[in-house]
TIGUDREN-752195 format. One line per 8 residues: number of its first residue (from 1); their letters; for each residue x, y negated, z negated of C-alpha. Coordinates in steps of 0.001 Angstrom, whole numbers, plus 500000, padded with zeros to 6 digits. Layout:
REM residues N
NUM	a	X/Y/Z | ... .
REM end
This chain:
REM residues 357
1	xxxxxxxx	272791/220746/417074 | 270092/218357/418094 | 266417/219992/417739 | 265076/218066/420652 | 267901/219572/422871 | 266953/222635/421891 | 263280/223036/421638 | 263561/220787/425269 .
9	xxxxxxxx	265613/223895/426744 | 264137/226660/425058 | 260150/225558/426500 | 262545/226217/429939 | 264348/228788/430136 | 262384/230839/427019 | 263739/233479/425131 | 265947/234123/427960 .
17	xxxxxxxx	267511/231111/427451 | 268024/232052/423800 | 269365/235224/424510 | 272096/234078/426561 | 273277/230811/423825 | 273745/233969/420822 | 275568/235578/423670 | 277793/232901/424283 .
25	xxxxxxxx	278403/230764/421461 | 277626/232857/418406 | 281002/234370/418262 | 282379/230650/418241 | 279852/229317/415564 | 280242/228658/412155 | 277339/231087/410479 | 275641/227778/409126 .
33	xxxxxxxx	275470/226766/413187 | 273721/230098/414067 | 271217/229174/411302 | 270948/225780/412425 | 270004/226837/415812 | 267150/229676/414950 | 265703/226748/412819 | 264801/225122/415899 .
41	xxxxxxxx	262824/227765/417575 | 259239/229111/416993 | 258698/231093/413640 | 257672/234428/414951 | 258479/237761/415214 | 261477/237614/418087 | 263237/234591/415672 | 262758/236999/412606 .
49	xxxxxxxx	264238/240077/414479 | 266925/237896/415432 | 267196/236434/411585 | 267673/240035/410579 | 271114/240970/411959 | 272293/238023/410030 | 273957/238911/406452 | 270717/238380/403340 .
57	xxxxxxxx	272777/234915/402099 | 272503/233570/405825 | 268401/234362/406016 | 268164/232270/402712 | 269696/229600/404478 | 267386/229934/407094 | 263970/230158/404856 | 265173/227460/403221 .
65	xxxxxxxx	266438/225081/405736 | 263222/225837/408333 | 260481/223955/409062 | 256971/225548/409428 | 255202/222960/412019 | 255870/225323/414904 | 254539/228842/414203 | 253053/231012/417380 .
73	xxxxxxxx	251407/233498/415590 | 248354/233694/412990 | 250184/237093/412113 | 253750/235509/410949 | 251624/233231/408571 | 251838/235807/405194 | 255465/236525/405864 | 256327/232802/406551 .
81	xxxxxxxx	254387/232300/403228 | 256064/234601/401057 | 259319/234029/402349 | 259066/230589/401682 | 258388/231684/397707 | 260996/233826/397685 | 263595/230658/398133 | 261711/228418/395670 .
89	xxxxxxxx	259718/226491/398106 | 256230/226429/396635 | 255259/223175/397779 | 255915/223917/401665 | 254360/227319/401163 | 251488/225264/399861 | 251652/222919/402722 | 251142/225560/405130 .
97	xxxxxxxx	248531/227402/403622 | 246440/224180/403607 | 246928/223269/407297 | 245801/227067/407738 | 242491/227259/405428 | 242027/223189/407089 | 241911/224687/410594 | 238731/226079/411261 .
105	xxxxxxxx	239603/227680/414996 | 241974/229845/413247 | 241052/232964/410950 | 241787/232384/407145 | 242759/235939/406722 | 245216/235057/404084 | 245054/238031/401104 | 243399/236457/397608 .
113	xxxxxxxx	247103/237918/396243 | 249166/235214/398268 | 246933/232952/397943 | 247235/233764/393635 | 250788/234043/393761 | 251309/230694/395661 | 249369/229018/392993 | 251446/230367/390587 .
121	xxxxxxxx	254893/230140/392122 | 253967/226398/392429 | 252647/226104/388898 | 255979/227553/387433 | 258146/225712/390115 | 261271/223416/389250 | 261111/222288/392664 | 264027/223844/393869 .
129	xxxxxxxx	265163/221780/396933 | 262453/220347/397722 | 260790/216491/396515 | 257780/215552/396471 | 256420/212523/398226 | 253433/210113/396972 | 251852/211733/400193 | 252932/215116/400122 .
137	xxxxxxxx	251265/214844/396148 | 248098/214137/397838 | 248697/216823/400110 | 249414/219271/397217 | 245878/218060/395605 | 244235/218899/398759 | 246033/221794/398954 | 245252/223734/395336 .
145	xxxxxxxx	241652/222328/396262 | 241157/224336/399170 | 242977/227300/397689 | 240298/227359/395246 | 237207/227230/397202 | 238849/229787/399676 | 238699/231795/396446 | 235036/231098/395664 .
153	xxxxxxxx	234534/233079/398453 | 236649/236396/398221 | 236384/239228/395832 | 238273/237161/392827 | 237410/238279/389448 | 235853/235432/387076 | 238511/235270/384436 | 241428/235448/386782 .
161	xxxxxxxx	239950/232174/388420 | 238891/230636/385440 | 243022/231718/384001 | 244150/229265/387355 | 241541/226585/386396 | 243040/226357/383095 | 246272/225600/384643 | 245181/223298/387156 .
169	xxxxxxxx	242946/220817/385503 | 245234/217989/385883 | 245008/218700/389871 | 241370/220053/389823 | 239849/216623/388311 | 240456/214659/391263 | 238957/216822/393800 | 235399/217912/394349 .
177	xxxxxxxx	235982/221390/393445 | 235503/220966/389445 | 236572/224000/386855 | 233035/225435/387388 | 234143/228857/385683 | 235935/227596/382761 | 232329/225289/382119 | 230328/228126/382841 .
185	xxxxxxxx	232266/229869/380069 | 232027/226757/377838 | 228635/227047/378258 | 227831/230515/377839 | 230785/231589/375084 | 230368/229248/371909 | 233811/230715/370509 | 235671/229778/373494 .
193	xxxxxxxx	234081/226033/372492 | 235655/226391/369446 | 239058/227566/370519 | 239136/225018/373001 | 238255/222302/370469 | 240849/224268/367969 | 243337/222899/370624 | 241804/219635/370994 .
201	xxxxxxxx	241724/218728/367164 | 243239/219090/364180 | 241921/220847/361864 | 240089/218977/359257 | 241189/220327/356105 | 244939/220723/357346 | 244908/224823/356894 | 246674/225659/359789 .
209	xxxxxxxx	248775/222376/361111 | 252446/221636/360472 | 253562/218233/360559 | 253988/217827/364336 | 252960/219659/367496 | 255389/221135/369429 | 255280/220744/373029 | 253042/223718/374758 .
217	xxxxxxxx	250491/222746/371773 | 250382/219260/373307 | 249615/220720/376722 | 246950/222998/375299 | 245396/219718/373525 | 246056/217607/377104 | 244160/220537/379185 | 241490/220888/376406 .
225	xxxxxxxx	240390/216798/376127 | 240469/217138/379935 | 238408/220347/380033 | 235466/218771/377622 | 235533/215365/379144 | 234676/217337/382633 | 232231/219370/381133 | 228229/218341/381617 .
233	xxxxxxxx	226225/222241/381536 | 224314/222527/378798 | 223932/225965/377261 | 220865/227239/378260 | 220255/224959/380920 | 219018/226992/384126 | 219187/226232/387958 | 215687/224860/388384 .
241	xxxxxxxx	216388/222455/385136 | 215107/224097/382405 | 216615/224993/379104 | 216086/228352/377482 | 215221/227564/373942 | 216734/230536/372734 | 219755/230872/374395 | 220919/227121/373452 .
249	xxxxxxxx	219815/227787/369758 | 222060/230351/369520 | 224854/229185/371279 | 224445/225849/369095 | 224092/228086/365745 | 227556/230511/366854 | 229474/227265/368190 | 228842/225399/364699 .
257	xxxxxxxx	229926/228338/362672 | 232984/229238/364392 | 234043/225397/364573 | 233370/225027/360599 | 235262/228143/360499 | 238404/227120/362029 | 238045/223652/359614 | 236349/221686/362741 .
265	xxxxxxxx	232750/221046/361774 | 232927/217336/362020 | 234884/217239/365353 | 232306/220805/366649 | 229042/218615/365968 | 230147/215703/367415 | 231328/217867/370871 | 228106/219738/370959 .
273	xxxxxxxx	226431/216221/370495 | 228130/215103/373828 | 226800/217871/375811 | 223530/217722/374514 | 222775/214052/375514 | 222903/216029/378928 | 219867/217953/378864 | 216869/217204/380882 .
281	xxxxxxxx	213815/215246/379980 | 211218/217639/378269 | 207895/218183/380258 | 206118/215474/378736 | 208334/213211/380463 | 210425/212159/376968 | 213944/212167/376338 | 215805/214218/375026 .
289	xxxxxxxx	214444/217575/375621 | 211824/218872/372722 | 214450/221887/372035 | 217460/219142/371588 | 214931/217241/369222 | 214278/220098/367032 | 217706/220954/366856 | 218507/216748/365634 .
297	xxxxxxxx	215399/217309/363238 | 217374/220532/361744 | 220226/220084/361593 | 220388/216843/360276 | 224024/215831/361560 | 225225/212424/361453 | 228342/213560/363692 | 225904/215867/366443 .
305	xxxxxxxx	223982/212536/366858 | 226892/209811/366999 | 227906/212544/370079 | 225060/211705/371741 | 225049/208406/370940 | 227912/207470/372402 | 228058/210312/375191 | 224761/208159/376260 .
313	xxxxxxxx	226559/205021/375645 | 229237/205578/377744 | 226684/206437/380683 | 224965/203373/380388 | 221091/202884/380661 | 217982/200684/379898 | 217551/199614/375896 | 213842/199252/376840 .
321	xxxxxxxx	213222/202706/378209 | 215314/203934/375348 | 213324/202032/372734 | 209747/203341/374609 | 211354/206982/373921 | 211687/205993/369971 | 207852/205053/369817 | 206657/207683/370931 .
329	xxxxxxxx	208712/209701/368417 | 208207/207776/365616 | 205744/210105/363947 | 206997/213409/364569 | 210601/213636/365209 | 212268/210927/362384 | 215600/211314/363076 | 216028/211399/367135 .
337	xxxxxxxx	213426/208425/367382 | 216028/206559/364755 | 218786/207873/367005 | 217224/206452/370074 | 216023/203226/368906 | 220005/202966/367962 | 220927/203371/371708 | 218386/201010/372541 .
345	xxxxxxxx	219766/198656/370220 | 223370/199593/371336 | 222332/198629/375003 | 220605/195126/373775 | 224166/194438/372443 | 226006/194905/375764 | 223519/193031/376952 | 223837/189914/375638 .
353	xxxxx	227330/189992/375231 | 227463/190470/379429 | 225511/187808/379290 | 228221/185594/377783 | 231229/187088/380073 .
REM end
């Protein structure tokens, strides 16, 4: 049955119209025609009242043959959504729920428990019948992205948002909306740092490791690279851009112990390294901070400072503002002006040899 013919009559003669084509023709059609035909007509709640007197194998069809482009109501939006779910149709459920939290004439009052459960429908999904396009990938993106900041703004609890994040890395990294809980957490748990770098690496003693790494421990390590590479809050670090001494001491002190106690000292120093290169400038205007200098000074680590090193390197910068940095160190802080002159010298390098390219 032609949807144009249909939709044409049905915006003229109306549910009238309707009426009097069941009354007609539905004792004549196949039960796969009668589906056919309610696919073309508005989702709402006459359609659904007239989906119900079909058998429960018929309104499967239906949910999973319809199209959800032509819905009347903002009230049929939940039910549309979960019965879209219930036939393994994630993606479409996720389609629609973006076009409704994209619409900003419309109310987004969508429950933070559909909007859960069609994050994790999709995340266990085996697509069912449907495929997914290059375009309708981009869609999806956009999609878990706006799920997430609708989310932000209900009455979520932390860890069940930071549980999603985990899940959705892959998908969170190219959008705006970064794993901000699962960093906070980073930054204010030091033994979730060292479970997430327990994922990440093996250990380096070989207590705990069998010869290979079955495949959900290759996810874990996947998610885990992805989650540190993301991550730039240092512990400690306020809004207004200071650091609490204290608190990043501590944190630093906890993360290094529980790392050297699940044999990944090396591999902890060097991560904690990495985020340190991202504190501020101290107040006397020198880099790094005067709390990640005393912490160099201590602790003495060859691995903490080849983190910064190269978590600096890979940013880029000025060898001469680096090497500026290492004078005025030179006399009290050894090791970080040694470090810094390093970077400077690293710079020089690239340098010259982009000089030659």
């Amino acid at each position: 049955m032609a949807i144009e013919f249909v939709q044409t009559r049905f915006a003229i003669g109306k549910w009238n119209w309707v009426e009097q084509m069941l009354g007609n023709e539905q004792k004549r059609w196949f039960s796969q025609q009668t589906v056919s035909f309610l696919t073309t007509l508005p989702i709402c709640q006459r359609t659904m009242n007239l989906l119900a007197n079909l058998e429960e194998e018929e309104q499967s069809l239906y949910w999973q043959a319809v199209s959800v482009n032509w819905i009347i109501s903002q009230d049929d939006y939940e039910v549309t959504i979960r019965k879209l779910l219930e036939v393994n149709r994630p993606y479409t459920a996720l389609d629609l729920v973006g076009l409704i939290l994209r619409n900003e004439q419309e109310s987004k009052d969508l429950s933070p428990t559909l909007l859960i459960e069609v994050l994790e429908e999709l995340a266990n999904s085996t697509f069912g019948t449907e495929t997914l396009t290059p375009d309708g990938y981009h869609r999806c993106v956009d999609g878990v992205e706006k799920i997430f900041c609708e989310l932000d703004q209900l009455n979520v609890e932390d860890s069940e948002i930071a549980r999603l994040e985990w899940v959705y890395l892959p998908l969170l990294e190219q959008t705006l909306r970064q794993p901000k809980l699962l960093h906070r957490k980073l930054s204010k748990n030091p033994l979730f740092f060292a479970e997430i770098l327990k994922f990440v690496y093996l250990s380096e003693d070989d207590r705990d490791e069998s010869d290979s790494l079955d495949e959900e421990a290759m996810i874990r390590a996947n998610l885990g690279r992805e989650l540190l590479e993301s991550w730039y809050q240092v512990p400690g670090l306020a809004e207004e851009g200071t650091i609490d001494s204290e608190e990043l001491k501590i944190w630093v002190s906890k993360a290094r112990e529980a790392c050297c106690a699940n044999g990944r000292g090396e591999r902890g120093d060097y991560e904690i390294g990495r985020i340190l290169a991202y504190a501020p400038k101290a107040a006397d205007g020198i880099y790094p901070n005067s709390i990640v200098r005393e912490i160099i000074e201590k602790l003495e680590s060859e691995d903490l400072e080849r983190g910064i090193v190269e978590s600096l390197w890979n940013e880029g910068g000025d060898a001469e503002i680096y090497r500026n940095y290492a004078i005025a160190l030179q006399t009290t802080d050894y090791r970080t002006a040694a470090m810094l002159e390093k970077i400077a010298s690293i710079y020089d390098s690239d340098s010259h040899r982009d000089g030659f390219e």
